[in-house]
C-alpha positions in Angstrom: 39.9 72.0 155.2 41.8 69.5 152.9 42.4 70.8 149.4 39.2 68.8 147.1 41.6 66.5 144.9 45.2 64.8 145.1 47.4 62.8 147.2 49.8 62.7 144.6 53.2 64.4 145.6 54.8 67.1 143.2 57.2 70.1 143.8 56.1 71.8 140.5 53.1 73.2 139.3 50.8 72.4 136.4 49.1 72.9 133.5 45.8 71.2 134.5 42.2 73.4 133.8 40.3 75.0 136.8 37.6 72.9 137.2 34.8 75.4 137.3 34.6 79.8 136.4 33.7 81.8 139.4 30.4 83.7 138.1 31.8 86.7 139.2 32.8 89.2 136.2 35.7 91.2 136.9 35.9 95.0 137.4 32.8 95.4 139.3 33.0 97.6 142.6 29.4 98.5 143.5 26.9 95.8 144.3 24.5 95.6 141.8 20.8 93.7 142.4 21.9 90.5 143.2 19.0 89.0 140.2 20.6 91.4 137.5 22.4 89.4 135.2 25.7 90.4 134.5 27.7 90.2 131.5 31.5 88.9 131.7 33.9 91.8 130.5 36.2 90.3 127.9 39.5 91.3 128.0 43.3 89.3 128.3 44.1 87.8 131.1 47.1 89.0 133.1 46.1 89.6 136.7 46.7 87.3 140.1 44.9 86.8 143.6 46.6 85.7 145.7 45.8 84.9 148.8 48.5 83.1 151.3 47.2 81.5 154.4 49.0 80.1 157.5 47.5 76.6 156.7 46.4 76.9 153.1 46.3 79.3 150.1 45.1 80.0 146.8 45.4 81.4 143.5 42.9 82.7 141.2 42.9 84.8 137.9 41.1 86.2 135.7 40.7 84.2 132.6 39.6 85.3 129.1 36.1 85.4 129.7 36.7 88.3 132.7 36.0 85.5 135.4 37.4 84.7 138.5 38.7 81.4 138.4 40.8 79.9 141.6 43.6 77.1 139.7 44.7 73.7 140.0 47.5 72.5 140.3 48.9 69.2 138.7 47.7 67.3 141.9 44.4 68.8 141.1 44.6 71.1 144.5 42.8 74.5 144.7 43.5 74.7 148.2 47.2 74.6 148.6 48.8 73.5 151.9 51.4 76.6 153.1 53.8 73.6 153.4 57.2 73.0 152.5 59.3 69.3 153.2 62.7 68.5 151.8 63.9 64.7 151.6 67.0 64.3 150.4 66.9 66.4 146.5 63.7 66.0 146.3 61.3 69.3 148.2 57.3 68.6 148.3 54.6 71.6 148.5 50.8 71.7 149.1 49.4 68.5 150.7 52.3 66.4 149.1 54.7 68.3 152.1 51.9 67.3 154.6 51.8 63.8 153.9 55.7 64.0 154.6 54.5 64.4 158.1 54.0 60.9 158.5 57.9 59.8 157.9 59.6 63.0 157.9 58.6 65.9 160.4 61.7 67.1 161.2 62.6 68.3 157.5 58.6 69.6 157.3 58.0 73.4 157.7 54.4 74.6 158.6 53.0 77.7 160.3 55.6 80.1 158.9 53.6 83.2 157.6 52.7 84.5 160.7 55.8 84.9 161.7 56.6 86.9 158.8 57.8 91.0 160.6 58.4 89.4 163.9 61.6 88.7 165.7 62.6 85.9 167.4 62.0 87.3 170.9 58.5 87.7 169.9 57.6 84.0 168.8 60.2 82.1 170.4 57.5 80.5 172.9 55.5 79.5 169.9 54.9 75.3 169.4 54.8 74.4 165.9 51.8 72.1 164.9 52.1 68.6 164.0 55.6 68.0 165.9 57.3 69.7 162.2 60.6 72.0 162.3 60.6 74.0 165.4 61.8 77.8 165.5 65.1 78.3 166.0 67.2 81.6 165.6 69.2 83.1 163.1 70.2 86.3 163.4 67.3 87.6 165.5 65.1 86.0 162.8 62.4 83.3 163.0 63.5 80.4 161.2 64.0 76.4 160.8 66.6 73.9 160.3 66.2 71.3 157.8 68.5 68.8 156.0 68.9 69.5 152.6 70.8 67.5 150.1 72.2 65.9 153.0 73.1 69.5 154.6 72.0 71.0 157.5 70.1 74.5 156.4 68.7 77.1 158.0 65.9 79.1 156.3 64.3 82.3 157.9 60.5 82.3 157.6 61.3 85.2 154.9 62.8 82.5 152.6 59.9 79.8 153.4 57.5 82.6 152.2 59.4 83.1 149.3 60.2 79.8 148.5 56.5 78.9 148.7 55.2 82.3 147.0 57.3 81.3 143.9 55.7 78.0 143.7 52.0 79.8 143.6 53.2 81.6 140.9 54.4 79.0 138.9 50.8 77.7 139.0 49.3 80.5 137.0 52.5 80.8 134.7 51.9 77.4 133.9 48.4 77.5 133.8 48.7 80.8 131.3 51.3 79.7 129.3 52.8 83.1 129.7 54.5 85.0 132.6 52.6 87.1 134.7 53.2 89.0 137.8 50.4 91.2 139.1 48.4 90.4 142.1 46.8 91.8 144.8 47.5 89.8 148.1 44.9 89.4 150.9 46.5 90.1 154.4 45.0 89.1 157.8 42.7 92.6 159.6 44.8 91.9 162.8 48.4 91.7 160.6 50.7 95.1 161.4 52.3 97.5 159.7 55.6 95.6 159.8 53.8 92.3 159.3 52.2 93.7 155.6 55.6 95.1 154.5 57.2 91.7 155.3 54.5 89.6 153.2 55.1 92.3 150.4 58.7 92.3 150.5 58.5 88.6 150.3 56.3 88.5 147.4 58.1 90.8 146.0 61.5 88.7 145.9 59.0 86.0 144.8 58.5 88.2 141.4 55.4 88.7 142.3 54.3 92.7 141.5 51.6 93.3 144.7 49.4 96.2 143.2 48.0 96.2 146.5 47.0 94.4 149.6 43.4 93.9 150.9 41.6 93.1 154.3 40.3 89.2 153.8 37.0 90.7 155.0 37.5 93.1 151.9 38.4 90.4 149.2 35.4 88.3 150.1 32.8 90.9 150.2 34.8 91.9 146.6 33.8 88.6 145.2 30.2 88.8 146.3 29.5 92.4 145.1 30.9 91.2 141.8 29.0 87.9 141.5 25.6 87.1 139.7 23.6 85.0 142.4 20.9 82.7 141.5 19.8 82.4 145.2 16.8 83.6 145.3 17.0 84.6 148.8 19.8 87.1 147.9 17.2 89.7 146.4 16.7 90.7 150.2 19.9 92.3 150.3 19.9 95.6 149.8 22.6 97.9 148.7 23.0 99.6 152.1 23.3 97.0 154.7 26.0 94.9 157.5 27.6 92.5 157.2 29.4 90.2 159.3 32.6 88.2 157.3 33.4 85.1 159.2 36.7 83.8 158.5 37.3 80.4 160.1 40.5 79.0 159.0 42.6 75.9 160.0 44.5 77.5 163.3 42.4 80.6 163.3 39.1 82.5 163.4 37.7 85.8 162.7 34.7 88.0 162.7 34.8 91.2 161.0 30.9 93.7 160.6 31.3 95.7 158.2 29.0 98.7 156.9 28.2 98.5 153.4 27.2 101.6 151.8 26.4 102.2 148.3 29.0 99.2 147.1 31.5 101.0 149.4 32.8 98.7 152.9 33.8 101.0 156.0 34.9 98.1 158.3 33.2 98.8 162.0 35.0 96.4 164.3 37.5 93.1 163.9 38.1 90.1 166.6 40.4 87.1 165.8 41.6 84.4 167.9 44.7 83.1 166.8 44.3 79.4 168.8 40.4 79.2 167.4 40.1 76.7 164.0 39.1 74.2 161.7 42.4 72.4 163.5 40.1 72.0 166.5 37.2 70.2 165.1 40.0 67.8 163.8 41.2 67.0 167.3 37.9 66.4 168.6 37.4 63.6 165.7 40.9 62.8 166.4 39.5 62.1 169.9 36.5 60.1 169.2 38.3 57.9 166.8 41.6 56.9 168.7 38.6 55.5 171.2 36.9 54.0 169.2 39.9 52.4 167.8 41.1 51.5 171.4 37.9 50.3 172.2 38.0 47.6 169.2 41.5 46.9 168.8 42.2 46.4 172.7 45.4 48.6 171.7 45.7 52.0 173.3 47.0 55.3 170.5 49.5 57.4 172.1 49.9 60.5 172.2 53.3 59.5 171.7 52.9 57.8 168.8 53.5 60.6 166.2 52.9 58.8 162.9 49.6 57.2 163.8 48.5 60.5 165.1 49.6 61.9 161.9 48.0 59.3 159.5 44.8 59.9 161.8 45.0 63.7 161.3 45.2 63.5 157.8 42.5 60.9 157.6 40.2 63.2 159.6 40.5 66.2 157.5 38.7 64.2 155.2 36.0 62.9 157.4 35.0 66.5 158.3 35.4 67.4 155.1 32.5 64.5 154.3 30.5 65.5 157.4 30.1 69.1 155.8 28.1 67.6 152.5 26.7 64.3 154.5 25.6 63.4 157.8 27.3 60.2 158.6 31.3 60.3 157.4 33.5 57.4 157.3 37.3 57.1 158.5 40.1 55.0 157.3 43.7 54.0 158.2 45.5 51.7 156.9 48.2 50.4 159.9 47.5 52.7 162.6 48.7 51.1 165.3 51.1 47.9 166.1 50.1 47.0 162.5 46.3 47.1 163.1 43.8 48.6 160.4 41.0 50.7 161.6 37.4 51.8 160.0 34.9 54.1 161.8 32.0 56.0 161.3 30.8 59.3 162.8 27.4 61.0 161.8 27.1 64.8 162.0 25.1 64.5 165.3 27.2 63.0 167.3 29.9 65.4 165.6 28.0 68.0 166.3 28.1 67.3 170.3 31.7 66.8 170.6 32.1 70.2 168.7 29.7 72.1 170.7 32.7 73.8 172.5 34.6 75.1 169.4 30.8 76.2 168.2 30.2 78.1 171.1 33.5 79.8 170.9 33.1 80.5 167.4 30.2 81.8 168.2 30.9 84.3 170.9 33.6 85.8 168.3 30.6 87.2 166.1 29.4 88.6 169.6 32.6 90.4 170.2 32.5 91.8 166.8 28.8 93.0 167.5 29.7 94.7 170.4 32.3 96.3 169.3 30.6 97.6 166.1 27.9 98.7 168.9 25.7 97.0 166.8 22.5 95.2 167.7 21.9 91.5 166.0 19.2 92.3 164.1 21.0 95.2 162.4 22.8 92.8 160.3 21.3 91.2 157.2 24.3 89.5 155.4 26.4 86.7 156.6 29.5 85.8 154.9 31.1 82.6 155.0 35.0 82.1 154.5 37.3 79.3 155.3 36.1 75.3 154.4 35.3 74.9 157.8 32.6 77.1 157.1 30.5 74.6 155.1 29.5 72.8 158.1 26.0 73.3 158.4 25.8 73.8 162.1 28.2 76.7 162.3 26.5 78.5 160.2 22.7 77.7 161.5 24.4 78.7 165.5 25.3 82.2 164.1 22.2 83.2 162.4 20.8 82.1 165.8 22.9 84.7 167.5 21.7 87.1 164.7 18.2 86.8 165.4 16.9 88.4 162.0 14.7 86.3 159.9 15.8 88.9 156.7 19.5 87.9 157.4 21.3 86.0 154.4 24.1 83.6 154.2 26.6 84.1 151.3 28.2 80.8 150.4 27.6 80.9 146.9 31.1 81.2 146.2 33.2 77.8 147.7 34.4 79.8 151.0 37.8 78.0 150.7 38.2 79.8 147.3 36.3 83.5 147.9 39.5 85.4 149.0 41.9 84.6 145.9 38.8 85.3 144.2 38.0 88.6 145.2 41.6 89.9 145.0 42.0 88.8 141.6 38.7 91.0 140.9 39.9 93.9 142.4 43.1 93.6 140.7 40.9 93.3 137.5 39.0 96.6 138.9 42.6 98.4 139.6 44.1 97.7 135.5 40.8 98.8 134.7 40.5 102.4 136.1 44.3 102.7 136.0 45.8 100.9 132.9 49.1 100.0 133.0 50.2 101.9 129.8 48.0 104.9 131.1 50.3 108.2 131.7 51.3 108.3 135.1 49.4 104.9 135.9 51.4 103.7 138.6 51.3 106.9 140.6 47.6 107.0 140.5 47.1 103.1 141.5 49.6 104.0 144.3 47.4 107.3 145.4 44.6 104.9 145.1 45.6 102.5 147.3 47.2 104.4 150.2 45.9 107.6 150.3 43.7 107.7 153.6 40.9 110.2 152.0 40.3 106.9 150.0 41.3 103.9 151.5 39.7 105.2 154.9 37.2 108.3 154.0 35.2 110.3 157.1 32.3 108.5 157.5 28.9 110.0 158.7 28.5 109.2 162.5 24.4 108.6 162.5 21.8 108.7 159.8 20.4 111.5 158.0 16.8 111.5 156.9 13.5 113.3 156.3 10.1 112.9 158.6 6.7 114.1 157.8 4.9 114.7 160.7 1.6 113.1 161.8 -1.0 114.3 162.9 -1.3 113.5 166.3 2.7 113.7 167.0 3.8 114.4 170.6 7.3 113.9 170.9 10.5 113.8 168.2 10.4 110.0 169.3 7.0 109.8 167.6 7.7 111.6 164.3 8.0 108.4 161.5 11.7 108.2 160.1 12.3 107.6 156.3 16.6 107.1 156.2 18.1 108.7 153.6 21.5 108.1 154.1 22.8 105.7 156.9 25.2 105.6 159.8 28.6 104.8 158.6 27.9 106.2 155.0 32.0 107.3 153.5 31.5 110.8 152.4 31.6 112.7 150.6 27.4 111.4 149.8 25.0 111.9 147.8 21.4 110.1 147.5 18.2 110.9 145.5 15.0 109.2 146.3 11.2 110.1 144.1 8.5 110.1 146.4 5.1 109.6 144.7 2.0 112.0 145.5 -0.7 109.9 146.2 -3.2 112.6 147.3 -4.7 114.8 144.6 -5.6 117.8 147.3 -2.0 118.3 148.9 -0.8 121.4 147.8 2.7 121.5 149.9 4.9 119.1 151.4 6.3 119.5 154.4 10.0 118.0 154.3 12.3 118.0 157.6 15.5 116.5 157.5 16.5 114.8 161.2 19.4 113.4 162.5 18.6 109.8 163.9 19.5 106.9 165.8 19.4 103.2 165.5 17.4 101.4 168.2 15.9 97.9 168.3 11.9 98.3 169.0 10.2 95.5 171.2 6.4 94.9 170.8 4.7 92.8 173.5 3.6 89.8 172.1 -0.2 90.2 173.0 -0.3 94.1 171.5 1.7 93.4 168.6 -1.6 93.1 166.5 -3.2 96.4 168.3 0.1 98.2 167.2 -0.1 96.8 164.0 -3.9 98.4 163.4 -2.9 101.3 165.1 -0.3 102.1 162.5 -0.7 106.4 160.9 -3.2 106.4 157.9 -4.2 109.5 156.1 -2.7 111.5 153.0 0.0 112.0 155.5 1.1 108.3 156.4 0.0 107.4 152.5 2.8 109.4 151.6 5.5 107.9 154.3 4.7 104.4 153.4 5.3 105.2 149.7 8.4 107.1 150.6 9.6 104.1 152.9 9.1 102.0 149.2 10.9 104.3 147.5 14.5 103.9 149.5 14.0 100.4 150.0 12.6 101.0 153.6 10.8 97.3 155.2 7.6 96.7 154.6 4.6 98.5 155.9 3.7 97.7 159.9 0.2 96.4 157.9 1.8 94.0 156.4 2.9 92.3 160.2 1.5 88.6 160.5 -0.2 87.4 163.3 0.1 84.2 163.7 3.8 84.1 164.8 4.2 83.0 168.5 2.3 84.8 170.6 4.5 84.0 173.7 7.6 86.1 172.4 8.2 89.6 172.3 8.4 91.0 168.7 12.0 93.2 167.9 12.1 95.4 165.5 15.2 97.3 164.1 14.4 101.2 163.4 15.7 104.4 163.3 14.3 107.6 165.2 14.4 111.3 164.6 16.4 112.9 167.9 17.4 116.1 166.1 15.9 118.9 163.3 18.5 119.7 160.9 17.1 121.5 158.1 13.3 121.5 156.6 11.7 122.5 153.1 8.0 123.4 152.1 7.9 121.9 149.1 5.0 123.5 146.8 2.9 120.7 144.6 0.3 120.4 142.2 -2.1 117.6 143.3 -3.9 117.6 140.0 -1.0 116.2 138.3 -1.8 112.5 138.7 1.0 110.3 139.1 3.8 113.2 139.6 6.6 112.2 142.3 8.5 114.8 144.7 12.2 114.5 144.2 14.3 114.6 147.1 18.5 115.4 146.9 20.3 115.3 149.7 24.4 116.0 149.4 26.6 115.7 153.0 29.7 116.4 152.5 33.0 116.0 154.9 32.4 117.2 158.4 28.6 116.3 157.9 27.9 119.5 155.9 25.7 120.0 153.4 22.3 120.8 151.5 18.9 119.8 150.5 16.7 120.2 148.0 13.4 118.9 146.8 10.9 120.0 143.9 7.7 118.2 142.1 9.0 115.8 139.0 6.5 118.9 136.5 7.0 121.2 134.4 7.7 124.6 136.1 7.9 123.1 139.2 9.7 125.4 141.7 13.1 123.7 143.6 13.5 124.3 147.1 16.8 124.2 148.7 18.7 124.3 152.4 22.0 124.1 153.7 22.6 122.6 157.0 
């Protein structure tokens, strides 16, 4: 998506206020309850985010209230074009190097991060958009030729980066008054090895310090764990949950589920398309319009006709932009063809038909993701939004479609063209925090902590752990209810404790068994669903599971199961089952003491080893303990 303000073309950065704080307080790693409010940490600003995109990218810091806050430039941009155009002395950045598409592609250099770590060989079949510089060679090196000062130039994608890396940085110097140099930089799930130590080494020549890079899925899901929300949807979420991070840029898209756990993310599985974007729903506008135009003018638009096909992109970035907030979007050009104005109008319908293709392949991304993760649908319950193309309604109304869970919640609180720079400046916020820069030894331990597998990509527990009680008319494992204690894809070393209330004043033991489990998605026949429903365990017994399934956060009771939903559909139900007996306790408890609450530890530790143990919240009460 365009950046929100400017047209106005400048090759230096500015001093210009952010027009609005992030609500996200820095130096917050574990998700909190989404309705807690949250206090801004008040301490010096001196941290970046940076995040550099093929098409766009963005710079945030931390200001002196501890927020997140993504900067303007002097053209009032937040979303800076990853452009560079020379004419003559002058060099243009950000949209202002866009616009130079019109008059000047030759000297205008676009697409040149991805090429960052790659050698000629590998991109030299590679188009360049918008008919700008095309890849030549140098020295087994991407690179372009441009005219500078009247010269003939050759810069390597390394320089571009560089040359465009110190111009985000000038932004926040400006915007600080003072130098400043720290950032963590987001980097693309499907960039490799060599690709991450090129963007580092180019930031790096920049003057930028990188404390550490970050998965995009990461930074955004950063931003949101840190975040007070006033949705009030977004008290659903619980701490344990998966997400999927949709990242739709300008020239590509991808889907990343990820397993949070306990304000930890374990990413399961990652898809991008590299030819899937926001660049496509232009074209299709791009389409619509030039008929429209032919259609009323009499005068055909050629293809051939580069600067009315750039004067229509660029007007059309702005129409979607519109369609995103409105649903009927104008477009303007002043002399688009043989001298001939044009004006048209599109509303988000008919927008929505010529874009069904580019939905459905969105679409079918998040699919791939899912079955890769070998997770069902309804096993996720956040979706998050990144990329401007993102704030079309339809896309994101087609994916919870695919998703299938009524509990699932859309996080868009943050603009989604802003949430990566963002989140990175948070966790560079987090990083000074733990490990402060005068602190003895401080770089080696940031260092440790941002490379060492054991942390950056712990064991993680291969299927849930939790405790069943069983009824009393229990046949089969398969029948024996399933309270989850700690979850598939948990990084361990874990630990969780859980207080179970007595509700039964006669029970004088407790019979705990831990099981292994596994995730399954349960269908109920439409016309039984309200039989199974009455049918569900009651007794001391099943008093006791519904309270425990309260007490970790469990859904709500099969009771509590409406019945007036449409009858003609099969009801699915995510849940886990016991398959396996690990470990189990008697627990001894005084019924008498009204109100008292069985406390359950559990502890797995690498290699899924470990111990339980459970005792009544009394005095004198006697602890019971297993390994396993």
């Amino acid at each position: 998506m365009p950046p929100k303000r400017g047209q106005k073309g400048s090759k230096q950065s500015s001093k210009a206020p952010s027009k609005a704080a992030s609500k996200a307080p820095s130096g917050a790693n574990t998700p909190r309850a989404p309705t807690e409010p949250q206090t801004p940490v008040k301490q010096a600003p001196g941290l970046l985010g940076l995040n550099f995109g093929q098409s766009f990218s963005s710079v945030a810091i931390i200001d002196k209230e501890g927020l997140a806050d993504c900067i303007a430039n002097d053209d009032g941009e937040r979303q800076i074009a990853s452009a560079l155009s020379f004419s003559g002395t002058e060099e243009y950045y950000g949209v202002p190097a866009r616009v130079q598409l019109v008059r000047n592609p030759k000297n205008t250099i676009l697409a040149f991060r991805n090429l960052l770590g790659k050698t000629f060989a590998e991109v030299k079949d590679v188009k360049q958009p918008c008919n700008s510089a095309p890849i030549v060679d140098k020295d087994g090196q991407p690179a372009f030729t441009v005219e500078i000062n009247g010269a003939a130039t050759t810069l390597t994608a390394h320089d571009c980066a560089v040359r465009f890396l110190r111009v985000l940085l000038s932004y926040a110097t400006d915007f600080l008054g003072r130098p400043i140099s720290d950032a963590v930089l987001t980097v693309p799930s499907d960039f490799s090895a060599a690709q991450t130590d090129a963007l580092v080494a180019a930031a790096t020549e920049a003057g930028v310090t990188v404390v550490q890079t970050v998965p995009e899925a990461a930074a955004a899901l950063t931003a949101y764990a840190a975040t007070e929300v006033a949705d009030a949807g977004a008290d659903k979420l619980a701490i344990d949950r998966n997400a999927v991070v949709l990242d739709v840029g300008a020239t590509s898209t991808t889907a990343t589920v990820v397993a949070i756990r306990d304000g930890l993310f374990h990413p399961l599985a990652s898809v991008s398309d590299r030819e899937l974007g926001g660049d496509l729903f232009d074209q299709k506008l791009m389409d619509w319009f030039a008929k429209e135009f032919t259609k009323k003018t009499k005068t055909p638009l050629e293809q051939s006709n580069h600067r009315a096909q750039m004067k229509l992109r660029l007007a059309v970035e702005v129409t979607k932009k519109s369609l995103s907030a409105s649903t009927t979007a104008p477009c303007s050009v002043e002399s688009l063809a043989e001298g001939l104005d044009f004006h048209g109008t599109v509303n988000r319908m008919r927008f929505d038909l010529l874009a069904a293709s580019v939905y459905a392949r969105i679409v079918a991304q998040v699919e791939k993701a899912l079955a890769q993760a070998e997770l069902d649908p309804l096993d996720v319950t956040e979706l998050v939004l990144v990329g401007g193309t993102t704030k079309l309604p339809t896309l994101a109304n087609k994916v919870l479609d695919v998703l299938r869970n009524d509990a699932t919640v859309v996080s868009s609180q943050i603009e989604p063209d802003e949430v990566l720079s963002k989140g990175s400046a948070l966790q560079a916020q987090s990083l000074r925090a733990a490990f402060p820069a005068d602190a003895p030894n401080s770089a080696e331990l940031v260092k440790r902590s941002t490379t060492d597998s054991a942390v950056v990509a712990p064991e993680a527990l291969a299927r849930p752990l939790g405790f069943v009680l069983e009824p009393e008319l229990s046949g089969t494992p398969a029948d024996l209810a399933f309270v989850t204690l700690v979850d598939a894809h948990t990084p361990l070393p874990a630990r969780r404790i859980v207080d179970v209330p007595l509700e039964s004043d006669t029970v004088k033991e407790v019979v705990v068994a831990l099981w292994e489990g596994e995730h399954f998605v349960k269908v109920t026949p439409a016309l039984t669903k309200v039989e199974a429903a009455k049918g569900a365990v009651a007794g001391a017994v099943g008093s006791f599971m519904a309270a425990a399934k309260n007490a970790v956060g469990a859904g709500p009771a099969e009771d509590d199961v409406s019945d007036d939903e449409d009858e003609d559909e099969d009801i699915r139900t995510p849940e886990v089952r016991a398959t396996k007996a690990i470990a189990d306790l008697v627990v001894p408890v005084d019924g008498s003491k009204k109100g008292s609450h069985v406390r359950l530890t559990i502890v797995v530790d690498k290699g899924g080893k470990g111990h339980l143990e459970a005792h009544q919240l009394v005095d004198g009460a006697k602890s019971v303990t297993k390994d396993f």
